[in-house]
PLY file of the C-alpha trace (Angstrom):
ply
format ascii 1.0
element vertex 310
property float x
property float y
property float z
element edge 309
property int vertex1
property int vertex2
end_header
-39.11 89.33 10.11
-35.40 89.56 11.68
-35.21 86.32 12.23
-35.77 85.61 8.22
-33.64 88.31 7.69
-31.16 86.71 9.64
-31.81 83.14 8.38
-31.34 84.81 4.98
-28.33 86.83 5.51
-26.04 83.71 7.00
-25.76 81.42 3.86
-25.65 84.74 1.44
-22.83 85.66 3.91
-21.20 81.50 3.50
-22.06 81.51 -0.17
-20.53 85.01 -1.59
-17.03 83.94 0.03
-16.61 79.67 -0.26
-16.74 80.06 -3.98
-14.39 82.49 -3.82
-11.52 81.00 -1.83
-12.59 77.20 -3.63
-11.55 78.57 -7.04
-8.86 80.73 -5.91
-7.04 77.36 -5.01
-7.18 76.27 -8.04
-7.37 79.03 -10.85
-5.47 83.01 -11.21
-7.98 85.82 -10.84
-8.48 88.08 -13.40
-7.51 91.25 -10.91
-4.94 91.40 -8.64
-6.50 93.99 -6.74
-7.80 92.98 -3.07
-9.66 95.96 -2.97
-11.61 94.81 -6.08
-12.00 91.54 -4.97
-13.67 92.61 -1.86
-15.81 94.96 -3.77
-16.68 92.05 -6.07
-18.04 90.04 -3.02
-19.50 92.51 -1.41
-22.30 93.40 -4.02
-22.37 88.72 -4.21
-23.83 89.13 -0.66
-25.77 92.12 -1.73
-27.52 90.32 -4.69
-27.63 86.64 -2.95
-29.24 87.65 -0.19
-31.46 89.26 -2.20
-32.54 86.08 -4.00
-32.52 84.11 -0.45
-34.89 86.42 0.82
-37.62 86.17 -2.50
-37.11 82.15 -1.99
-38.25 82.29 1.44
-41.52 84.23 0.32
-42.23 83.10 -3.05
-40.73 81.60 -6.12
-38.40 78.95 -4.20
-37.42 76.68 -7.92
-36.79 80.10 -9.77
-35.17 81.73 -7.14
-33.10 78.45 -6.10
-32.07 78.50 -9.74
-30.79 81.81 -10.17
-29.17 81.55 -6.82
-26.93 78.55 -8.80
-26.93 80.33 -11.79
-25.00 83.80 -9.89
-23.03 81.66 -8.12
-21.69 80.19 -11.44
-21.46 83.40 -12.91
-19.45 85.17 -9.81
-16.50 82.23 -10.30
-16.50 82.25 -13.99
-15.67 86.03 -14.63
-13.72 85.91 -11.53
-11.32 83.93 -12.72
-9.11 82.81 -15.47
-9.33 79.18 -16.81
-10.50 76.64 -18.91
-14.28 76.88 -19.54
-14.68 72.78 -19.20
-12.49 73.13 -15.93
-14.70 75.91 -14.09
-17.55 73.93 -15.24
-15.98 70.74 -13.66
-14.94 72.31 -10.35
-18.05 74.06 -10.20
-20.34 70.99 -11.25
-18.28 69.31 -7.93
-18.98 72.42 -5.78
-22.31 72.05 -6.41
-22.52 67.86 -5.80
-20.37 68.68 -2.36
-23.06 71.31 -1.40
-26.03 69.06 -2.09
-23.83 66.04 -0.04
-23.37 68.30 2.79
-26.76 69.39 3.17
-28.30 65.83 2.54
-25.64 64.53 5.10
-26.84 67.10 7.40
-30.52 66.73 7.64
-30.19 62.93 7.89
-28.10 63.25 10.77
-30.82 65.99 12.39
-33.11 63.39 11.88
-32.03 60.65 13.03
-31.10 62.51 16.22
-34.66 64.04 16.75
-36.68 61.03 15.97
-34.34 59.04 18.36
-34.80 61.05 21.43
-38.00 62.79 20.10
-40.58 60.93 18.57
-43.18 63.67 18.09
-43.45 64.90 15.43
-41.64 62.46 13.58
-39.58 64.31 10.50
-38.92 62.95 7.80
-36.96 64.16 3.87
-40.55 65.77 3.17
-41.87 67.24 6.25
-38.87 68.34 7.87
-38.49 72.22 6.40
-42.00 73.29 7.04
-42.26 71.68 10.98
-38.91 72.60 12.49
-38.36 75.82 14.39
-36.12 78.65 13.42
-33.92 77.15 15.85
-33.82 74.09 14.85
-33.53 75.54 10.88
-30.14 77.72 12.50
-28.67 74.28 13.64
-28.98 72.25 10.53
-27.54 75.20 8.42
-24.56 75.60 11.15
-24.13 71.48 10.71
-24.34 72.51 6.40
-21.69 74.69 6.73
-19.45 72.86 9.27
-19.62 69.94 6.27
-19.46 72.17 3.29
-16.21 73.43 4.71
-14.51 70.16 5.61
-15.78 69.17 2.22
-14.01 72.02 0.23
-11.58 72.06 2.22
-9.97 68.70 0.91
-11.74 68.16 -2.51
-10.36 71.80 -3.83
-6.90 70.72 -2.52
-6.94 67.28 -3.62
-8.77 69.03 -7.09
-5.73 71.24 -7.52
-3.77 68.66 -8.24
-6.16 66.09 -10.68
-7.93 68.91 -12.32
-5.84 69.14 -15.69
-6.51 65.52 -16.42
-10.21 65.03 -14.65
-12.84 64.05 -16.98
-16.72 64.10 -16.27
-17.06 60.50 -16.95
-14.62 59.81 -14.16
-16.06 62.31 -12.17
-19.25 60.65 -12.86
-17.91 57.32 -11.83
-16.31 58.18 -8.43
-19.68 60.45 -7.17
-22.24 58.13 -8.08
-21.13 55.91 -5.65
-21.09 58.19 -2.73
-24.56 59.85 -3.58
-26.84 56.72 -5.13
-27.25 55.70 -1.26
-28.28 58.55 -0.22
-30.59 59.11 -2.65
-32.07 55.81 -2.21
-32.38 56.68 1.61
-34.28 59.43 0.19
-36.08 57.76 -2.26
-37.14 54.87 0.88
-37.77 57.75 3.19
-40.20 59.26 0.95
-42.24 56.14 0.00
-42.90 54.48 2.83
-43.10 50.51 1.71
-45.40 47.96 3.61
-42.49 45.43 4.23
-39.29 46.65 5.78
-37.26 44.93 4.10
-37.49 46.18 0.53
-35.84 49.74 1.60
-32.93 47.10 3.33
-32.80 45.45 -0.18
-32.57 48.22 -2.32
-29.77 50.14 -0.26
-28.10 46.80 -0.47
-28.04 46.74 -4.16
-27.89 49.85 -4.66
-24.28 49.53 -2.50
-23.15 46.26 -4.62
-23.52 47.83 -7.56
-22.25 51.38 -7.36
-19.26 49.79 -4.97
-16.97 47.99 -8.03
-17.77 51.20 -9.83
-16.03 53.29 -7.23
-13.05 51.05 -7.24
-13.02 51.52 -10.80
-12.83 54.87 -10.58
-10.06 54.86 -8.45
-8.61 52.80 -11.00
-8.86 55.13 -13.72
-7.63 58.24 -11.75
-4.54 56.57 -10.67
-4.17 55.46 -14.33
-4.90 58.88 -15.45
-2.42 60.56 -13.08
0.43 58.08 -14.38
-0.05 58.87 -17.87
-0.29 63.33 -16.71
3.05 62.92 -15.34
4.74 60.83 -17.64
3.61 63.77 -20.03
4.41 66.21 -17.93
8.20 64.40 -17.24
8.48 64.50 -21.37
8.00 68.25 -21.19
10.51 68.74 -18.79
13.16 66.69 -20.47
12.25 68.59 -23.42
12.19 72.16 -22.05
15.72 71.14 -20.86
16.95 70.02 -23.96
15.67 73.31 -25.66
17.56 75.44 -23.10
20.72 73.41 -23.88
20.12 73.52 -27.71
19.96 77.29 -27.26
23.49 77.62 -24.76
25.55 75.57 -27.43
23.83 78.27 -30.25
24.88 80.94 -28.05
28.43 79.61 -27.46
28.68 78.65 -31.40
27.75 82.28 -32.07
30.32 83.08 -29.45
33.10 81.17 -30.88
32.31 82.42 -34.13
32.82 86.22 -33.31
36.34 85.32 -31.23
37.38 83.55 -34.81
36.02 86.92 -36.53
38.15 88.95 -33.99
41.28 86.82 -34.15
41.20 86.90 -37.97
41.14 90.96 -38.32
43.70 90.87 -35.06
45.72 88.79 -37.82
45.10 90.83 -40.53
46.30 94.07 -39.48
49.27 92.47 -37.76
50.17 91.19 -41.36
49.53 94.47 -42.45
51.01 96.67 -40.39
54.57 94.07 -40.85
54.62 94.21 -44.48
54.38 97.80 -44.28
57.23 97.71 -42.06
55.38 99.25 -39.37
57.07 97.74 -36.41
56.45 100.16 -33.79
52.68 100.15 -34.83
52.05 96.44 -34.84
54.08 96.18 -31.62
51.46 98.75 -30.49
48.72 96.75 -31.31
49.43 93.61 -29.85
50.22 95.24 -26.78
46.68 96.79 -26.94
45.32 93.95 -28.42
46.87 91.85 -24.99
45.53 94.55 -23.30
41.89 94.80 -24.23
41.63 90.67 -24.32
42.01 90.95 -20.23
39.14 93.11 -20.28
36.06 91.00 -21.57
33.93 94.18 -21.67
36.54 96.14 -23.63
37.44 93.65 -26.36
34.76 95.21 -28.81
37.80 98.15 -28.60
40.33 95.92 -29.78
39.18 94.97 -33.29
39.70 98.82 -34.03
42.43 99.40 -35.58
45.44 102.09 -34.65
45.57 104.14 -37.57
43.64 105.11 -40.68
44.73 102.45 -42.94
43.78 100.00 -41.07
40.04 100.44 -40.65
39.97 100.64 -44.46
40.69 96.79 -43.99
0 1
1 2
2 3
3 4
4 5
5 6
6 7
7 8
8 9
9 10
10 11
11 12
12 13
13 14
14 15
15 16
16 17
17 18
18 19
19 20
20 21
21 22
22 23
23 24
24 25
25 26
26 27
27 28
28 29
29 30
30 31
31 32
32 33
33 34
34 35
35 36
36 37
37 38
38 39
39 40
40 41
41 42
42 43
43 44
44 45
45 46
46 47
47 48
48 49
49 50
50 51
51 52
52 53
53 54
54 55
55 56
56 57
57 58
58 59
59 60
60 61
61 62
62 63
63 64
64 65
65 66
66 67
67 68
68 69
69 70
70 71
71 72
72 73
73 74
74 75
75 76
76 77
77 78
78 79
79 80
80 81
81 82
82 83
83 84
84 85
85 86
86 87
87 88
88 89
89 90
90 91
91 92
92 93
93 94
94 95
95 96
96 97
97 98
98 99
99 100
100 101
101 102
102 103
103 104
104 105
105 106
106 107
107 108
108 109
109 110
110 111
111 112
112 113
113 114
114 115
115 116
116 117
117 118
118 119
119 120
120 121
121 122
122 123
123 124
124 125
125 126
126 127
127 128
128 129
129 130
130 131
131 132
132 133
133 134
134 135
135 136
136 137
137 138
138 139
139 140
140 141
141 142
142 143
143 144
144 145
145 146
146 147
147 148
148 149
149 150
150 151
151 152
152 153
153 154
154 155
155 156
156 157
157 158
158 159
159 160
160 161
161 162
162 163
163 164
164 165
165 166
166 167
167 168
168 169
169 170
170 171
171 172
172 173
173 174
174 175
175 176
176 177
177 178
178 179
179 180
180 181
181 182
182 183
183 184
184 185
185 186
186 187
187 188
188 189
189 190
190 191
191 192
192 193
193 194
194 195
195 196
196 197
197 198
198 199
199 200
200 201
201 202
202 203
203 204
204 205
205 206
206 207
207 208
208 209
209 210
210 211
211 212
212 213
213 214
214 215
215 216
216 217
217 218
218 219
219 220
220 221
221 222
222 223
223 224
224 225
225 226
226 227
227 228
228 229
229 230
230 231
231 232
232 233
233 234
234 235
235 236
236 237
237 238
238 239
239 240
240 241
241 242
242 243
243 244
244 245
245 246
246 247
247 248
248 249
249 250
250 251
251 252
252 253
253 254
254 255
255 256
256 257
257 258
258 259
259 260
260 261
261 262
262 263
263 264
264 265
265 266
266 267
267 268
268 269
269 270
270 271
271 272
272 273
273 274
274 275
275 276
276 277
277 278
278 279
279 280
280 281
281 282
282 283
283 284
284 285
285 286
286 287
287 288
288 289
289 290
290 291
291 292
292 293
293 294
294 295
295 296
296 297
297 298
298 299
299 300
300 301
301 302
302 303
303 304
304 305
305 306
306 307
307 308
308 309
């Protein structure tokens, strides 16, 4: 009982916090609170384990897909995004998970059956004849490849994800997983003549190997054409800011005319009045104020009475 308890507990543990830091390299959370955050994974492990613990009794499909399902969930209202792009980065979670674990109970094994050859394991018999122990080691060997995995998609995913499509997605996975599935698939049907597993892994490699390369292809293609767009926006978010300075200086130049024109105005004014003393009051205060940038709304005032009715 503690030792399913325990068995349970370590991948609730792995799974309420990978998702978490995955998408948090890629999209804003919807709280900026750590506190919440933490409260937030929390009650994941809570509700995980939960589930781990009914598929290790009973229900192991329906459990296994609400386990997926809540995982999903967690990310999505976690986080802010695109709903194609969290379904994207979580469709290639979910392929790096399967990889890892795949990966990892081929390598067990091929190890065991080398230096053990009773009972031989195999893709179908190897959950229900292992021993706890040997259960705690594969997981431990999952989790060591999730996180390299994650590790270096997510970053590499950061920076592809706003022009990723699924068919491209499609075309640089398919390559990486149709061997292992035919392993699998040879594995579980065990063929009279050895060579017709050889053959299909080597077909299976020929064709899904120009696809990769493809792939490739397309990406690098795709990432050309994101930054040429993205250069475009640049040059045009730069000519918007300089559209608006020369607005901003027009409006400038067109107040200083304003100014200068009722400067001239009351000087005219105040002359043909014969008002000497006054205008040669004013354009000393006039001279005055235009050293003082923040003082020159003072100046278009005029000195006396009759000439703010102007």
């Amino acid at each position: 009982m503690l030792k399913n308890l325990a068995f349970t507990m370590l991948p609730a543990a792995y799974y309420s916090v990978i998702p978490v830091y995955c998408f948090m390299q890629i999209f804003p959370a919807r709280t900026n609170s750590k506190f919440k955050i933490c409260i937030h994974v929390l009650a994941t492990f809570f509700i995980l384990w939960a589930l781990r613990f009914i598929k290790l009794y009973e229900h192991a499909a329906e459990a296994t897909t609400l386990i997926q399902l809540f995982i999903f969930l967690n990310v999505f209202f976690l986080f802010r995004g695109p709903v194609k792009q969290k379904l994207l980065s979580y469709f290639i979670f979910l392929l790096t998970a399967i990889l890892a674990e795949v990966l990892s109970i081929n390598i067990y094994m091929q190890i065991y059956n080398h230096f053990f050859h009773h009972p031989a394991y195999t893709a179908a018999n190897i959950g229900s004849l292992c021993s706890f122990h040997e259960k705690l080691m594969i997981q431990m060997m999952i989790f060591s490849f999730d996180y390299l995995f994650y590790k270096n998609i997510f970053s590499l995913l950061k920076k592809c994800i706003n022009y990723l499509k699924s068919s491209l997605l499609l075309l640089i996975t398919l390559p990486i997983f149709q061997p292992l599935i035919t392993t699998e698939f040879t594995q579980y049907y065990k063929f009279q003549q050895s060579f017709i597993p050889v053959l299909l892994y080597i077909i299976c490699c020929c064709i899904t190997f120009p696809l990769f390369i493809h792939g490739l292809h397309l990406l690098k293609k795709e990432q050309i054409a994101f930054n040429r767009n993205l250069h475009k926006m640049e040059l045009l978010k730069q000519q918007m800011e300089l559209s608006e300075k020369k607005k901003q200086e027009y409006v400038k130049i067109r107040k200083w005319n304003h100014d200068i024109e009722n400067h001239l105005l009351s000087l005219e004014y105040l002359t043909r009045t014969r008002k000497a003393d006054e205008a040669e009051r004013y354009c000393s205060s006039v001279l005055l104020n235009s050293s003082k940038p923040e003082e020159q709304s003072s100046a278009c005032t005029p000195v006396s009475l009759e000439d703010s009715v102007l």
